[in-house]
DODOVO-501314 format. One line per 10 residues: their letters; for each residue y, x negated, z negated of C-alpha. Coordinates in pm, whole numbers, plus 50000, padded with zeros to 5 digits. Layout:
DODOVO-501314
a> Y/X/Z; ...;
end
This chain:
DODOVO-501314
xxxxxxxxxx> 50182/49691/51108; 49863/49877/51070; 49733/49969/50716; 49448/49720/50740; 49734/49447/50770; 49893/49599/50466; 49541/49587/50276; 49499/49224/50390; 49854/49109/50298; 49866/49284/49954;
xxxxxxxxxx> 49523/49122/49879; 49715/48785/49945; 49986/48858/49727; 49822/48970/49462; 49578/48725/49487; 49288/49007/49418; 48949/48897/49421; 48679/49094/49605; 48461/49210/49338; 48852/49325/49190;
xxxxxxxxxx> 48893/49470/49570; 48532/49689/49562; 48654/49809/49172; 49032/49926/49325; 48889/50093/49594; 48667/50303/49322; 48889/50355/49104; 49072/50540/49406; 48791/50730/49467; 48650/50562/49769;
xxxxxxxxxx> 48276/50379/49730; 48291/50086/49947; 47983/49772/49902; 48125/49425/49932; 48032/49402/50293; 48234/49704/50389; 48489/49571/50227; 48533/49278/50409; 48527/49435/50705; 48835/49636/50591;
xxxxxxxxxx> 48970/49279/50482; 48941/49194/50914; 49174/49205/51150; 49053/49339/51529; 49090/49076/51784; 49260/49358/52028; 49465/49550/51719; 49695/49784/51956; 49747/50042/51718; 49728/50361/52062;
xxxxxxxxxx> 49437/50207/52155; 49203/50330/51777; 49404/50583/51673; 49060/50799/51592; 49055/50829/51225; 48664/50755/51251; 48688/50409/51425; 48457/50174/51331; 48266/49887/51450; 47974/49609/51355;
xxxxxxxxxx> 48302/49393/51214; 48613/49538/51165; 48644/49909/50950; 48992/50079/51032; 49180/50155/50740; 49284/50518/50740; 49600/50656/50575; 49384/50802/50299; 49200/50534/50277; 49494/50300/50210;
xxxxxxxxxx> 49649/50587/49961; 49328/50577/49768; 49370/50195/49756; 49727/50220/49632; 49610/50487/49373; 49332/50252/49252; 49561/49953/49239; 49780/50182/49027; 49481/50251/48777; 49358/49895/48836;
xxxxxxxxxx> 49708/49753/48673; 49810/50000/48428; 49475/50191/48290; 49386/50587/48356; 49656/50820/48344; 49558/51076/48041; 49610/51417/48110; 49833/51632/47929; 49637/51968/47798; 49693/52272/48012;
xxxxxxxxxx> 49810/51974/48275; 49611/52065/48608; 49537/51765/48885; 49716/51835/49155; 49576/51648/49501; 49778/51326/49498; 49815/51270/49898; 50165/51130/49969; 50126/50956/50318; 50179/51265/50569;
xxxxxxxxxx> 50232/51081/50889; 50220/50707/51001; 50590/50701/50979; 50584/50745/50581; 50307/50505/50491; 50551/50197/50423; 50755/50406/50203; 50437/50537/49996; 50324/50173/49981; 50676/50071/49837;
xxxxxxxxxx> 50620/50333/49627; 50321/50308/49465; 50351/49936/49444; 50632/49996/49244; 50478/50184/49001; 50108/49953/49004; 50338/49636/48925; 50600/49806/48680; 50855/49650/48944; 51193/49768/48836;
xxxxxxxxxx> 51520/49813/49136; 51631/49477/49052; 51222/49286/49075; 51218/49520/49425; 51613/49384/49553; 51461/49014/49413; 51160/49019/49588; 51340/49151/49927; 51623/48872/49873; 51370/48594/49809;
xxxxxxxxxx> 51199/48694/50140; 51573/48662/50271; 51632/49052/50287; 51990/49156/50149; 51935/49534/50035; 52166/49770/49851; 52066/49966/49506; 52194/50288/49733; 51945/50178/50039; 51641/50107/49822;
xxxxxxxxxx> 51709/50452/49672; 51682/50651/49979; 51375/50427/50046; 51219/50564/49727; 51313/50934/49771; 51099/51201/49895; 51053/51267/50237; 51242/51584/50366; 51517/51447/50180; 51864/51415/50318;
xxxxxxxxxx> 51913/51129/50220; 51602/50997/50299; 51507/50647/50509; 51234/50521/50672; 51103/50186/50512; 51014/49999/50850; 50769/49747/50945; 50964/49425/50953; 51117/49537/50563; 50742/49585/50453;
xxxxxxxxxx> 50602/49260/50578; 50967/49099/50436; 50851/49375/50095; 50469/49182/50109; 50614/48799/50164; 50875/48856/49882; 50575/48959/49685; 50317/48647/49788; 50645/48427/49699; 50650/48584/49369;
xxx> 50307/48610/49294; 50216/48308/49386; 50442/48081/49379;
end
């Protein structure tokens, strides 16, 4: 699942609009018209992730969704739901880039859709279990910890698109 897919299928669940889509994407730092947005919102007709992996990829229909580009999407969704973070005084802004690799963008996602939706352990174990995923309080905790930690686990593809349908279910209806 490429992070175009998880764009497109969080845009479903949510049911955002695209005038919503254009403001999340600002709010996240990341200036997109409504056209270029769309093309975000595409899927390529010969998606083989080895065959794009060039951060710059782009095309007259389709524009790849980099891991940055997703993280600023998941940061604006953030402000989008809850408001602007105030700063504490003396507080400095420390560069909020949590995807390192493609191996840790599911669990960022998981992440920071937790936090955008105020989604507690037990709405993330519901929304799993009404996609038909049985998951522990002990697994979804080393899905949310930091990676480098031992107790760590990667949140794979098949539990984010399980993650996403649980969501659409929820969301609507």
């Amino acid at each position: 699942m490429d992070n175009n897919d998880i764009v497109i299928r969080l845009r479903y669940a949510l049911d955002i609009k695209d005038n919503d889509m254009i403001e999340i994407f600002n709010l996240g730092g990341i200036d997109l018209t409504k056209e270029e947005v769309l093309k975000v919102l595409t899927k390529r007709e010969d998606s083989n992730d080895d065959e794009y992996e060039d951060d710059e990829y782009e095309d007259e229909n389709h524009i790849k969704c980099t891991n940055s580009m997703l993280e600023s999407f998941l940061n604006g969704l953030i402000t989008f739901e809850r408001g602007p973070q105030e700063s504490k005084p003396g507080q400095t802004v420390k560069p909020d880039r949590s995807i390192k690799n493609q191996s840790s963008v599911n669990n960022v996602m998981l992440k920071k859709v937790k936090i955008a939706l105020k989604l507690t352990s037990e709405d993330i174990i519901e929304v799993l279990d009404e996609a038909g995923v049985t998951i522990t309080k002990g697994e979804l905790s080393a899905l949310l910890r930091k990676e480098g930690h031992k107790n760590y686990k990667v949140f794979g593809d098949q539990y984010a698109r399980n993650f996403l349908k649980g969501l659409t279910m929820k969301y609507r209806g």
